[in-house]
N, C-alpha and C positions, 0 to 999 in steps of 0.2 A: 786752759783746759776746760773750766766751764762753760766759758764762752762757744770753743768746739760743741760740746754734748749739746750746749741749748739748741745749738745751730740743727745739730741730727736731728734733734726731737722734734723740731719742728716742720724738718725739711717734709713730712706726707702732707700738712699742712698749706705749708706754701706750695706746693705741688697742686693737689687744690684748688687754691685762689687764683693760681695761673692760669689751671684748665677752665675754671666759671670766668673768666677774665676774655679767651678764645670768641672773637665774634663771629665765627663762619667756620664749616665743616673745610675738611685738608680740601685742596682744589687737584691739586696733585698725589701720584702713589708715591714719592720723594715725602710727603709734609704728610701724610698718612702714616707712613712707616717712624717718622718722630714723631709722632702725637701718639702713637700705640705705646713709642719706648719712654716718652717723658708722663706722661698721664694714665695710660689702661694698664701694661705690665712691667713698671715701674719697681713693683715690689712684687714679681711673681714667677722671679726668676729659680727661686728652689722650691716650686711647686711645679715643675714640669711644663714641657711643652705640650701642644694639641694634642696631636697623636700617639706621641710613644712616653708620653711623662719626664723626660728628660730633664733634669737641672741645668741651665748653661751660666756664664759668666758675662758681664755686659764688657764688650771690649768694644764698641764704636757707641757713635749717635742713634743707631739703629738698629742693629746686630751683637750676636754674642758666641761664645767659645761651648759648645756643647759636653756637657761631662755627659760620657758615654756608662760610664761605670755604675752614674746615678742611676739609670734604668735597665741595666746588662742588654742595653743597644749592639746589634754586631753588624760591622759596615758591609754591606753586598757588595760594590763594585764603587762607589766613589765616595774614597775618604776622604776628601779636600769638602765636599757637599755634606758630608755625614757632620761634620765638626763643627757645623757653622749653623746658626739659625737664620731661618728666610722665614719671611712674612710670607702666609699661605691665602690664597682665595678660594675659598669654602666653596661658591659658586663662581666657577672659572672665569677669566678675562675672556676665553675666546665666547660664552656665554652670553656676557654681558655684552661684547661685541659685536658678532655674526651677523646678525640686523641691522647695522648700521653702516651707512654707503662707506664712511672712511675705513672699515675691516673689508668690503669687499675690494676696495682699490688697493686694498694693500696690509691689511692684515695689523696687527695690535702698532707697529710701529706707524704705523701712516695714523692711526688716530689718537696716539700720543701727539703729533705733530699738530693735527689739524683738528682735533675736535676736543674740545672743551667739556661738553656734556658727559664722553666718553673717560674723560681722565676724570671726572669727579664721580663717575660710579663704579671706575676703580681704584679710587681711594674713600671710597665709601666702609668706615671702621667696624659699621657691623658686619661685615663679608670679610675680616682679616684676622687672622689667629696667627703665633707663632708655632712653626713646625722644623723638625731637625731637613736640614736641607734636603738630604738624599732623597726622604718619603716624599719632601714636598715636590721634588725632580720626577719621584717615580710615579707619583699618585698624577702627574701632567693635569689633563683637562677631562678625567675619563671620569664616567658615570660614578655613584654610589651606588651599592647593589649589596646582596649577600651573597658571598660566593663560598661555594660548594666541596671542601677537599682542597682549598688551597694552599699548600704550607706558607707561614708567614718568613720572609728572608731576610731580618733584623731582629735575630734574638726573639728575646723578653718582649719587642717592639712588639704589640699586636695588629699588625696593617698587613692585608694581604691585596696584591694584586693580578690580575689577571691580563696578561699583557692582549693575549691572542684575542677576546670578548671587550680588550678597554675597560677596565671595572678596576674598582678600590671598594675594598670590605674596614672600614676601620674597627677600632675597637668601641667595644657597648657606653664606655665612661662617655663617648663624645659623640653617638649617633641622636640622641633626642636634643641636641644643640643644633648637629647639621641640620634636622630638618627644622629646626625651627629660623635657624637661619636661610633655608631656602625657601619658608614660607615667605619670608619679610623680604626676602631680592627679588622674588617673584612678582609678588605683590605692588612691590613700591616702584618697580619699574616697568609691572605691566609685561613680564617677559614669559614666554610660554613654558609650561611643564605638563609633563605625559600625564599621562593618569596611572601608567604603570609605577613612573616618580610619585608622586602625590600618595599613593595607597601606601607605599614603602613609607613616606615620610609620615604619614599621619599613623603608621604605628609605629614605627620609632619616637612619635611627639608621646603617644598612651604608655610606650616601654619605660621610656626614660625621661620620666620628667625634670625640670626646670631645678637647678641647683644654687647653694646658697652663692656659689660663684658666678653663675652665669647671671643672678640676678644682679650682681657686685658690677661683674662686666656690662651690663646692660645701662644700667645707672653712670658708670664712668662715662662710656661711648657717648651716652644720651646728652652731657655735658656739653661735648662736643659737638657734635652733630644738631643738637637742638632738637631730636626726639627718640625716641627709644625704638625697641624692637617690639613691636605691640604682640608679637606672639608668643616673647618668655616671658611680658607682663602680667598676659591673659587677656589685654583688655580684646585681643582678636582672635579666634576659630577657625582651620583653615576648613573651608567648603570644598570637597572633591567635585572637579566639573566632568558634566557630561563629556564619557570617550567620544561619542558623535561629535558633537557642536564643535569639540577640539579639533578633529579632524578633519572637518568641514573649512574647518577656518585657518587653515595655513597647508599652505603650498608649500612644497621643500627643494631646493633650488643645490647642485653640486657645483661648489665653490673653483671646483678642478674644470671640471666639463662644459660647465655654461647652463646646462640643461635643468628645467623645472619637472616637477611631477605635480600630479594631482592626489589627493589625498583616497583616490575610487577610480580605480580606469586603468591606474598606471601602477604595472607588477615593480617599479624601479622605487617607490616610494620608500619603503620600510628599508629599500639595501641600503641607501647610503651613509656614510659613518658619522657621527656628531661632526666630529673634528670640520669635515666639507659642508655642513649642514648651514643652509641661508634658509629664513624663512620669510615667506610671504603671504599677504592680505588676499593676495588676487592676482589672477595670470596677469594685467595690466601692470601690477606693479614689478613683477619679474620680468615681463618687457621692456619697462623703462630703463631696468636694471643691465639689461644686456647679455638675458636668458632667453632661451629657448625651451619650449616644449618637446618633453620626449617621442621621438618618433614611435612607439609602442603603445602609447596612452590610446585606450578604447572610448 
């Protein structure tokens, strides 16, 4: 029997020495999703999940049995999702993808397959938090926003979404983490954000600052990964860039149609939805691509 306790006592310990032991961030979202459950939320299972605080139960290598009762969670439409915990991307795979030739040939599965680059920025641990399935199902790939009148459909869960506009409104406890996390994906991979985004995130970073957890999560991550999140350190500032020079500087390409717009000319630019959204450098590069320009562009 003492033998057991010493063994518990120690097991945060060796947990630990395990993770400073890791010589390379996950290369995969597989070795991502076990390096969150053995080293980041290890022990943060009856502190709730992302979004809706949930307590769950660890029943695999990766995942866990959600206690609904913990947060008066009530399931919308899929209880099999609602029960279960998924590893959530803060800043969506189709995001981190869209730009990249293996999502245009073929979308998140063709560059799991074929690109390397692309499965280690989506197994990138500071972009993953755990969420109750369902939200993480419902909330898909759509904007953050604040939305207006929208009843929330999980209870106690405070996440509202907007199907018709694509929006997810989460709640206040986890908005100045999103953005601070969408400073650091943006940043570190050089991927584009509105200025509509960036004004939303940079007061959500003033609303709700940096937590003694998310400093906890940042440090664990850092372990791994080999460097931290520099904007829930402090040691970086996110800079709003000019709407012009944004706009100037990417072309928007419909992933369905083939067809490019220009960011001044062409009434087709601002229609098209995230989700079909390719972006580009220069009509040159949207021709290599296999686009065309809109017959409307002035």
């Amino acid at each position: 029997m003492y033998t057991l306790i010493r063994h518990l006592l120690l097991l945060p310990l060796l947990l630990l020495a395990s993770a400073c032991s890791i010589q390379e961030p996950p290369q995969t979202f597989d070795q991502a999703r076990q390096a969150l459950r053995d080293y980041v939320y290890y022990d943060r299972n009856d502190d709730g999940d992302f979004y809706c605080s949930c307590d769950w139960q660890w029943t695999t290598n990766t995942g866990g049995q959600v206690d609904l009762l913990s947060c008066a969670y009530e399931i919308r439409s899929q209880a099999t999702r609602a029960q279960r915990i998924e590893w959530e991307h803060v800043v969506p795979a189709s995001a981190l993808g869209q730009n990249r030739q293996c999502w245009r040939n073929g979308g998140r599965d063709n560059c799991n397959r074929t690109d390397p680059v692309f499965n280690r920025m989506e197994a990138n641990l500071h972009n993953l938090v755990p969420s109750v399935g369902e939200v993480n199902g419902d909330r898909s790939n759509y904007r953050f926003a604040e939305i207006v009148g929208e009843p929330s459909d999980y209870g106690a869960c405070q996440f509202e979404v907007d199907t018709r506009q694509r929006l997810a409104e989460p709640d206040d406890a986890v908005k100045g983490q999103i953005a601070r996390i969408y400073f650091y994906m943006h940043d570190y991979y050089q991927l584009p954000l509105s200025h509509q985004e960036q004004q939303l995130y940079v007061r959500w970073h003033q609303q709700f600052p940096v937590s003694e957890w998310e400093l906890e999560r940042d440090r664990r991550i850092a372990r791994l990964m080999g460097h931290n999140n520099p904007y829930v350190s402090g040691e970086k500032q996110w800079l709003l860039t000019s709407q012009i020079a944004e706009d100037t500087a990417m072309i928007r390409g419909n992933r369905n149609s083939k067809i490019y717009h220009l960011p001044q000319g062409c009434p087709g630019y601002n229609q098209i939805g995230e989700a079909n959204r390719v972006l580009f450098s220069s009509e040159q590069e949207a021709q290599q691509a296999g686009y065309r320009r809109a017959g409307n562009c002035r």
